[in-house]
C-alpha positions as CSV (number, residue, x, y, z in Angstrom):
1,X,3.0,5.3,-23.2
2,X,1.8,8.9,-22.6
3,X,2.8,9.7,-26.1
4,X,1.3,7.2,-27.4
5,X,-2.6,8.0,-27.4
6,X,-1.3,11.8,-27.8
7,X,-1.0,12.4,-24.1
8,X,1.7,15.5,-23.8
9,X,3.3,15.9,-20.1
10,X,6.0,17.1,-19.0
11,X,8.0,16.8,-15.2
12,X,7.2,20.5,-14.3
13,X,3.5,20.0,-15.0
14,X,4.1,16.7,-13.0
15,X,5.8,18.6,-10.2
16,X,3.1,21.2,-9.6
17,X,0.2,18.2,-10.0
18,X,2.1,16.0,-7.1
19,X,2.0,19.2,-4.9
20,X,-2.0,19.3,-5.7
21,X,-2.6,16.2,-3.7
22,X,-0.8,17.5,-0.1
23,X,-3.2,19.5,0.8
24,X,-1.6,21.2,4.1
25,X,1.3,18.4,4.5
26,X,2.9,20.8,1.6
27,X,4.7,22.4,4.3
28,X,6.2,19.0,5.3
29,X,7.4,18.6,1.3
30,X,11.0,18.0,0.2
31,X,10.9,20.0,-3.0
32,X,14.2,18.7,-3.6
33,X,13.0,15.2,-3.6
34,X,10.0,15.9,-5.9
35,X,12.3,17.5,-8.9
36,X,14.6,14.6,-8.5
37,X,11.7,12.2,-8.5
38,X,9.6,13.9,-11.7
39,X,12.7,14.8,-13.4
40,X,13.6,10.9,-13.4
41,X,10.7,8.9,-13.0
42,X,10.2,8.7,-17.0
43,X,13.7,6.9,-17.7
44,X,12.4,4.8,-14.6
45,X,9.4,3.9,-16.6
46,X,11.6,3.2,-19.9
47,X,14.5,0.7,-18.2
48,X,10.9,-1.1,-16.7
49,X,9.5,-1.3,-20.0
50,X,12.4,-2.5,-21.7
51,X,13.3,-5.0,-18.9
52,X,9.6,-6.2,-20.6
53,X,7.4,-5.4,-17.8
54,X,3.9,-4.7,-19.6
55,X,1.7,-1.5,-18.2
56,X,-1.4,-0.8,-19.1
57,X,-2.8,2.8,-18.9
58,X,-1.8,5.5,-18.2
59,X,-5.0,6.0,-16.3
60,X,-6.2,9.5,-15.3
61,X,-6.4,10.2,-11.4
62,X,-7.8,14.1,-10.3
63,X,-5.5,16.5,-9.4
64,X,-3.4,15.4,-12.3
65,X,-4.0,16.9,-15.1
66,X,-3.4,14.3,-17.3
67,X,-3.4,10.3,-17.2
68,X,-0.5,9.5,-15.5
69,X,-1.3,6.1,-13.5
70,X,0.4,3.3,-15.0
71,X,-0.4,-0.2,-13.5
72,X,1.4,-3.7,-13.6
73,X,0.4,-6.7,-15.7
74,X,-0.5,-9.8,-14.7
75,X,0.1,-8.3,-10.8
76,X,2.9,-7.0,-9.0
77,X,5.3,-9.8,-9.0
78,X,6.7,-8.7,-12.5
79,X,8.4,-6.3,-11.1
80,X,10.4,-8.9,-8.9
81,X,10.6,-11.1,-11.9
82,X,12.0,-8.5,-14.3
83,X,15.0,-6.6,-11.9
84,X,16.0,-10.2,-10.4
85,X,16.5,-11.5,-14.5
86,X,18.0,-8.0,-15.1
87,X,20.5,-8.4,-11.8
88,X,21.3,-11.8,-12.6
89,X,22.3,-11.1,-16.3
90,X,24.6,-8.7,-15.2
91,X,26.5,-10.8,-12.8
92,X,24.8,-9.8,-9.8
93,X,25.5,-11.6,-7.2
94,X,22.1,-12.0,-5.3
95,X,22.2,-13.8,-1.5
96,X,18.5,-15.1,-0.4
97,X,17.5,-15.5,3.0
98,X,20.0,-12.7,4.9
99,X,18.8,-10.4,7.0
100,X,21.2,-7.0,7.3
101,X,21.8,-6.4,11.1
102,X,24.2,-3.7,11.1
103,X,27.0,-1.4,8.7
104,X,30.5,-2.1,8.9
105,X,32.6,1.5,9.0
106,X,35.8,1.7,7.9
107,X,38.2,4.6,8.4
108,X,35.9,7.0,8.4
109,X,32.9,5.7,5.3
110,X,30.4,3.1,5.5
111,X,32.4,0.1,3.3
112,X,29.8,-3.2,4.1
113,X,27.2,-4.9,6.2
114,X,27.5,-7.5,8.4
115,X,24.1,-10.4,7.6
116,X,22.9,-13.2,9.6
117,X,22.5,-16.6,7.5
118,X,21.6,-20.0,8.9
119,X,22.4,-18.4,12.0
120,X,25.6,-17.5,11.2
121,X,27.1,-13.3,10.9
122,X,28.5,-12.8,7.6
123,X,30.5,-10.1,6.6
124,X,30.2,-8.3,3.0
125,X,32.0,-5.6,1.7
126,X,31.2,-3.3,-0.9
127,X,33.9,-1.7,-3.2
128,X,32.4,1.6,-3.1
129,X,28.9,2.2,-1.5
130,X,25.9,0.7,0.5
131,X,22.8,1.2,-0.3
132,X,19.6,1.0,2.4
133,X,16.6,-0.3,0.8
134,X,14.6,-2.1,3.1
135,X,10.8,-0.5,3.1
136,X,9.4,1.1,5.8
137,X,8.8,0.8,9.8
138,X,5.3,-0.3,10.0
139,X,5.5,-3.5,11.0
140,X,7.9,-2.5,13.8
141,X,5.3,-1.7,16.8
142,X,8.3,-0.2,19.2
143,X,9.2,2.4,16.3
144,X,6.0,3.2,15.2
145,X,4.9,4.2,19.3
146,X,8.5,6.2,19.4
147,X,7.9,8.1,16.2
148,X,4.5,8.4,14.9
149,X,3.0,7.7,18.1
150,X,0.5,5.1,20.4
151,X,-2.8,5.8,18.0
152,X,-0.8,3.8,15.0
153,X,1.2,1.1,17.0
154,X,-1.3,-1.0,16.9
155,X,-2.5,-1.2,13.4
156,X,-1.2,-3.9,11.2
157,X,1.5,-3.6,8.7
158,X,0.5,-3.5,4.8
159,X,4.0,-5.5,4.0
160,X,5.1,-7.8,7.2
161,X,8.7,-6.9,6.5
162,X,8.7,-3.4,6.9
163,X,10.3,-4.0,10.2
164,X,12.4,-1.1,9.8
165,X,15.9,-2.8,10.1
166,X,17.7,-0.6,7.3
167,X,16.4,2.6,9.0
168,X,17.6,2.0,12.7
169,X,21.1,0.8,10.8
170,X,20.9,3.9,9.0
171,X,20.0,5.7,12.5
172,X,22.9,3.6,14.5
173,X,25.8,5.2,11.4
174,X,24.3,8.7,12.5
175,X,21.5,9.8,10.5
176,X,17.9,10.9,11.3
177,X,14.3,10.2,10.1
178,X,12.0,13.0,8.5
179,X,8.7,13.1,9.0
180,X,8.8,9.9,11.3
181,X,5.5,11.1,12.6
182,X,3.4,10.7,9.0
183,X,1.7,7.6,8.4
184,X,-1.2,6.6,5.5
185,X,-3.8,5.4,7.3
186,X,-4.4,3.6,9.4
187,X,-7.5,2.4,7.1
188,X,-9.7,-0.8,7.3
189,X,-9.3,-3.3,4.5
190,X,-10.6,-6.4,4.0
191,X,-8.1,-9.9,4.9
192,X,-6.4,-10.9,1.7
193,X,-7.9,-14.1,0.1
194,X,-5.8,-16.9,0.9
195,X,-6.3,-18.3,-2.9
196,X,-6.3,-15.5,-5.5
197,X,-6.0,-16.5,-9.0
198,X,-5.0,-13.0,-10.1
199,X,-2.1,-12.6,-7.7
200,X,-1.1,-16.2,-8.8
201,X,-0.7,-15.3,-12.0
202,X,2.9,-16.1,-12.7
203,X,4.8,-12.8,-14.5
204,X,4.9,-13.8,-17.9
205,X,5.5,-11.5,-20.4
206,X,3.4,-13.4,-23.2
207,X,0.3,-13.7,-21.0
208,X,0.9,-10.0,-19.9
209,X,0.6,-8.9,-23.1
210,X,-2.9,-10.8,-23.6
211,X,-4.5,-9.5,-20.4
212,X,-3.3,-5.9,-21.8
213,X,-5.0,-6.6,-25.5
214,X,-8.2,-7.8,-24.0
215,X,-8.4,-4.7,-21.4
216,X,-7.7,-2.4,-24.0
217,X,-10.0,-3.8,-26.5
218,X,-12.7,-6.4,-25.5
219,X,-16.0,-4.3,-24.3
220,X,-16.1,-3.8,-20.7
221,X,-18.9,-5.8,-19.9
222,X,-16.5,-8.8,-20.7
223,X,-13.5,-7.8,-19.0
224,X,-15.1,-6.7,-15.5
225,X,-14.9,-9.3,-13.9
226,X,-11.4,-10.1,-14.3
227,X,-10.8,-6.5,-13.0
228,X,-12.7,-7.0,-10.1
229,X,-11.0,-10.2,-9.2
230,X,-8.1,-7.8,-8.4
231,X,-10.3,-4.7,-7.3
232,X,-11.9,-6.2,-4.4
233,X,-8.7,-7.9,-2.9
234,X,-6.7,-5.0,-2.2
235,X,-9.1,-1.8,-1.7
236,X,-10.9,-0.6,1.2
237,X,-14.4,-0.5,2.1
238,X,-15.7,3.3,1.5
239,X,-16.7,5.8,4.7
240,X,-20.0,5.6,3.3
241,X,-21.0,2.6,3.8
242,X,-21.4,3.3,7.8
243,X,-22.7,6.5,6.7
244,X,-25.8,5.1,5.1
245,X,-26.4,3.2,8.1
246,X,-23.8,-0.2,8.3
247,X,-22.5,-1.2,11.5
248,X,-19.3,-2.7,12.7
249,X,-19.3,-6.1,15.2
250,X,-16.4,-7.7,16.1
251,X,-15.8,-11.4,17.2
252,X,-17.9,-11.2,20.7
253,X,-21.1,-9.9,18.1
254,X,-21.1,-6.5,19.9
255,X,-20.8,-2.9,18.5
256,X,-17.9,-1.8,19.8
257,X,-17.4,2.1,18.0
258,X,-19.2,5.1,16.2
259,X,-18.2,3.8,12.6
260,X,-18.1,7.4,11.3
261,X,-15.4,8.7,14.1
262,X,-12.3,6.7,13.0
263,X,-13.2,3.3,13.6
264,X,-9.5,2.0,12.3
265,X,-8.5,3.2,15.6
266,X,-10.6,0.8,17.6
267,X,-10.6,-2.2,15.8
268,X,-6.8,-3.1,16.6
269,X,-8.2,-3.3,20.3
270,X,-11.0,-5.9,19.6
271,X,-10.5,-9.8,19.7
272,X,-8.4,-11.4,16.9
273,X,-7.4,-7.4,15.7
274,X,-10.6,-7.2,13.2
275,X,-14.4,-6.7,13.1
276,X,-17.5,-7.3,10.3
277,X,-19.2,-4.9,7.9
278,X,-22.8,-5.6,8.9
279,X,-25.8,-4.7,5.9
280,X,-29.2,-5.6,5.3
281,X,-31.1,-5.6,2.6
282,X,-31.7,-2.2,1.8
283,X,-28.2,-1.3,2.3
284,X,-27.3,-4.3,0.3
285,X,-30.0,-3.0,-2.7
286,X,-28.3,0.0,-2.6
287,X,-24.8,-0.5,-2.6
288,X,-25.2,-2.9,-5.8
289,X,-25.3,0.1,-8.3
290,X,-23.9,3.8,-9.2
291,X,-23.5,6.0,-7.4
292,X,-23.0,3.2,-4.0
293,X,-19.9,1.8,-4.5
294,X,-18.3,-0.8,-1.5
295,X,-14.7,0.0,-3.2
296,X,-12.7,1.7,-6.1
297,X,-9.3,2.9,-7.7
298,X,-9.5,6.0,-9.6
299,X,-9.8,5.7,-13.3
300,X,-10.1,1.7,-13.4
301,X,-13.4,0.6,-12.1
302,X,-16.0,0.7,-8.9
303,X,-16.6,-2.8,-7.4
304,X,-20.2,-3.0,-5.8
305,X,-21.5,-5.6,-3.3
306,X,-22.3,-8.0,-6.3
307,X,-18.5,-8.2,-7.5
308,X,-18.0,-8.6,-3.4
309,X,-20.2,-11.7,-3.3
310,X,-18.9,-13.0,-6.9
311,X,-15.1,-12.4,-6.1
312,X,-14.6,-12.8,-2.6
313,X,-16.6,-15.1,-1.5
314,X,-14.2,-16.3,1.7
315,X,-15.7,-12.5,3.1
316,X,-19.3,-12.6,2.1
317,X,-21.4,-14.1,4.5
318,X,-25.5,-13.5,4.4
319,X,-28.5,-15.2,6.2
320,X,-32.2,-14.5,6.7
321,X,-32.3,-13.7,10.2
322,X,-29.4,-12.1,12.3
323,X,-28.6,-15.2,14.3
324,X,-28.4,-17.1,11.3
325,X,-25.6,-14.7,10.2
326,X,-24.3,-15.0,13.7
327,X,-23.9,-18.5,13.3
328,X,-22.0,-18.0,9.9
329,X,-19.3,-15.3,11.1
330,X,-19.3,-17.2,14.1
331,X,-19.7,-14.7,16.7
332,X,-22.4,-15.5,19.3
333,X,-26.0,-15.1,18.3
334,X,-27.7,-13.3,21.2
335,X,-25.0,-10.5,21.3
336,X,-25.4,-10.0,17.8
337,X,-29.1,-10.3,18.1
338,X,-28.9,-7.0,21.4
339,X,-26.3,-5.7,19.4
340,X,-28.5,-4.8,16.3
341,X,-31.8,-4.4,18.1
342,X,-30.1,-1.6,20.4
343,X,-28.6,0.3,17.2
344,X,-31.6,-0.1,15.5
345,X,-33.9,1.8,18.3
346,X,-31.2,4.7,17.9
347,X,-29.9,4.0,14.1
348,X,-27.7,7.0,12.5
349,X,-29.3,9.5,11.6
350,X,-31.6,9.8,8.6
351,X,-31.0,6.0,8.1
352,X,-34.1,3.6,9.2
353,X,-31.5,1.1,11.0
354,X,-31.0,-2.9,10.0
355,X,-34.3,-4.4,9.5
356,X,-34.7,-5.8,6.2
357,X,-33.6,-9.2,5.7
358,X,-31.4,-11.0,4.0
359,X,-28.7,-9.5,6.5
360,X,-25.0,-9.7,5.4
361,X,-21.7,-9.5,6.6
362,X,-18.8,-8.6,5.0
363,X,-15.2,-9.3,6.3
364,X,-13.2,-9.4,9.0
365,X,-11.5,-6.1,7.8
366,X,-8.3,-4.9,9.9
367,X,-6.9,-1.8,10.3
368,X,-3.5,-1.6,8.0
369,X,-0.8,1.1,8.2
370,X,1.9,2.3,6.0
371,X,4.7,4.5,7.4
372,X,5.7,7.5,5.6
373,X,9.1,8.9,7.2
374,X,12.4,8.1,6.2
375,X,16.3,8.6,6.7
376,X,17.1,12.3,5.7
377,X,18.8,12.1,2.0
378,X,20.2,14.6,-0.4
379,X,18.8,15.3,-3.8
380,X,22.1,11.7,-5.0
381,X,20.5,9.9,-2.4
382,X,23.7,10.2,-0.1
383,X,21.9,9.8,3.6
384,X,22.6,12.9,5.8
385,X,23.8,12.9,9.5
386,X,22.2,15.0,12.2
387,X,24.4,17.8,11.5
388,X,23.4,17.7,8.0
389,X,26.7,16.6,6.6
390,X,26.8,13.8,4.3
391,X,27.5,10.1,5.6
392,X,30.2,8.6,3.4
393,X,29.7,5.9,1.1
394,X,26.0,4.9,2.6
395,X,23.0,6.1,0.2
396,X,19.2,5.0,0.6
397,X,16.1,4.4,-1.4
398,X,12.5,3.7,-1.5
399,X,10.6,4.2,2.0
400,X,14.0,3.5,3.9
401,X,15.1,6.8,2.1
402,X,11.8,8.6,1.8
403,X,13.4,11.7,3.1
404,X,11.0,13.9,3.3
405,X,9.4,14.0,0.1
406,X,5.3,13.3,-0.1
407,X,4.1,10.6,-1.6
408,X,0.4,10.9,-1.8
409,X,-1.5,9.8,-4.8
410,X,-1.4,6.2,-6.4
411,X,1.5,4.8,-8.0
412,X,4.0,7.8,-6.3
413,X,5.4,5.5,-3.5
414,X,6.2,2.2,-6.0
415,X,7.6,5.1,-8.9
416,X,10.0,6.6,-5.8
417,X,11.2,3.4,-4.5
418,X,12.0,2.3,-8.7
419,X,13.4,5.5,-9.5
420,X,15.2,6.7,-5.9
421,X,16.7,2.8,-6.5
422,X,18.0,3.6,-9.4
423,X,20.2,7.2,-8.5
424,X,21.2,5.4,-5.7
425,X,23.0,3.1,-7.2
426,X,24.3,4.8,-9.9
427,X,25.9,6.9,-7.1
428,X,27.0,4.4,-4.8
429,X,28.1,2.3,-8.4
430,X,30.2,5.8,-9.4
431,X,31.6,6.8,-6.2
432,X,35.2,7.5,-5.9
């Protein structure tokens, strides 16, 4: 796709680029990893596209040098749609419902995995490898304290089944997480909508294609909104907004934190785990054009409170007087009322407070983590014990298998669990 519209890359420039965004987690780097991951990741891309998942893109993203962002048409389901058709076509046989509990060892190699169905422990063995695959930790509370400490515990998980149960097997057959203690965030994002047409969308190739033709060649003006239908459910809610005077309140209408000093540390603490983004109508006047943007993903677009109030309309809330808003957020009106009359006889500095009606809230956001360590791998995706020797016959992939290698920048951790998947297998598949 690079090629394509004349774009020329090539893995090493990719390599030194990924190393660009680190910043001083370089030294935590797996180097190994990366050249594994570059070197690969572009055969990753091809099986994807000819499995007929659409892209469009790529789209640029600073450090890298050149566009490399690609991103899934109609949403991410495709890529569920797409493997499962693949996996099925060659005979795959695919069990729903089963949850891995522990590895079954066999004279001396990892040979199966014993699954709980209906309440029943099944046994299944595997002709000549097992492969981990089963995210992250961050929705496991207990291993989030033990490795990455009590400040993330709390926070919520991005996916609910990251609960970190092909890890601890992978740490119960003797190997160890790397970089345990890294997370991303925790950052505040707004609740997903509970009806969103765009992740709805059902993965057809054929209506895939059309969104891609009328991104690619309809004027902006007409395709925005359909961009920000997507925009505003999954981004967060920029630092600047508190900076330029915006408050947080949570459920008992009080403010409960300095929103500039890591407020995604305090909101897992307040009732119901979530606050409100409080604005009024100079903030709101403001943040409705360049260069005040609520939200935005590099090289696509920047959604402003307008798209907020168009698209996501179950988090807008607005009123003429504070305890009219109170009444809509449903918090209680005469702590809301002390809440912003106290901030606004001491407001942040160089901003004139919340005076100007109509006064709006947007929410409840909650803070949202993602783990970043893994079970320690080799360059095959073998996992390594403690003593650095390889495990035999059990490999690992995606976040389970993150090993060590950084993943910062968009698209890096989705391109390492497609592409991490894929030696895996191919080395468990050829394994003697």
């Amino acid at each position: 796709m690079q090629k394509a519209i004349g774009i020329d890359d090539v893995p090493d420039a990719h390599f030194e680029d990924m190393a660009l965004f680190h910043g001083p987690l370089l030294a935590r780097d797996h180097p190994e990893l990366r050249r594994a991951f570059v070197d690969n990741v572009p055969q990753t891309l091809k099986k994807l596209l000819d499995m007929g998942v659409v892209f469009v893109g790529p789209m640029p993203e600073p450090p890298h040098r050149v566009p490399r962002m690609h991103n899934v048409l109609p949403n991410s389901r495709s890529y569920g749609h797409a493997l499962y058709r693949r996996a099925r076509s060659l005979g795959v046989d695919v069990r729903l419902n089963h949850r891995a509990i522990r590895l079954i060892k066999e004279k001396g190699r990892i040979s199966g995995v014993a699954a709980e169905h209906g309440g029943v422990t099944h046994r299944y063995l595997a002709t000549r490898g097992v492969v981990l695959a089963g995210g992250d930790f961050s929705a496991n509370r207990e291993m989030k304290q033990e490795f990455a400490g009590e400040s993330v515990a709390h926070a919520d998980a991005l996916v609910i089944t990251s609960t970190g149960d092909a890890i601890r097997m992978g740490l119960e057959a003797g190997g160890e997480i790397v970089n345990g203690d890294l997370v991303s965030g925790p950052q505040l994002r707004f609740i997903p909508p509970r009806n969103n047409l765009m992740t709805k969308l059902p993965p057809n190739r054929f209506l895939a294609l059309i969104m891609k033709w009328s991104m690619t060649q309809l004027p902006p003006a007409l395709i925005r909104p359909f961009i920000m239908m997507f925009l505003t459910t999954v981004l967060e809610p920029q630092r600047k907004l508190y900076e330029c005077g915006a408050i947080l309140i949570n459920r008992a209408g009080e403010r409960f934190t300095d929103e500039c000093d890591r407020p995604e540390f305090s909101v897992p603490f307040q009732q119901d785990r979530e606050a409100f983004i409080l604005l009024d109508g100079a903030l709101a006047e403001k943040f409705s054009k360049w260069p005040y943007y609520i939200s935005t993903a590099p090289g696509v677009a920047y959604a402003y409170l307008p798209d907020y109030k168009r698209n996501r309309k179950d988090i807008f809330y607005q009123a003429n007087t504070i305890g009219g808003l109170a009444t809509k957020i449903g918090v209680p009106g005469p702590a809301l009322e002390k809440a912003v009359a106290a901030y606004n006889q001491k407001p942040r500095e160089g901003t004139p407070g919340l005076r100007r009606a109509p006064f709006i809230a947007l929410g409840p956001v909650r803070s949202w983590v993602l783990t970043e360590g893994g079970l320690r791998i080799n360059a095959s995706m073998q996992v390594l014990g403690t003593n650095g020797e390889i495990i035999p016959g059990l490999y690992a992939a995606g976040a389970t298998g993150q090993g060590g290698i950084i993943l910062e920048g968009h698209g890096h951790h989705l391109g390492w669990a497609f592409t991490s998947g894929r030696l895996a297998g191919r080395g468990a598949a050829t394994l003697a």
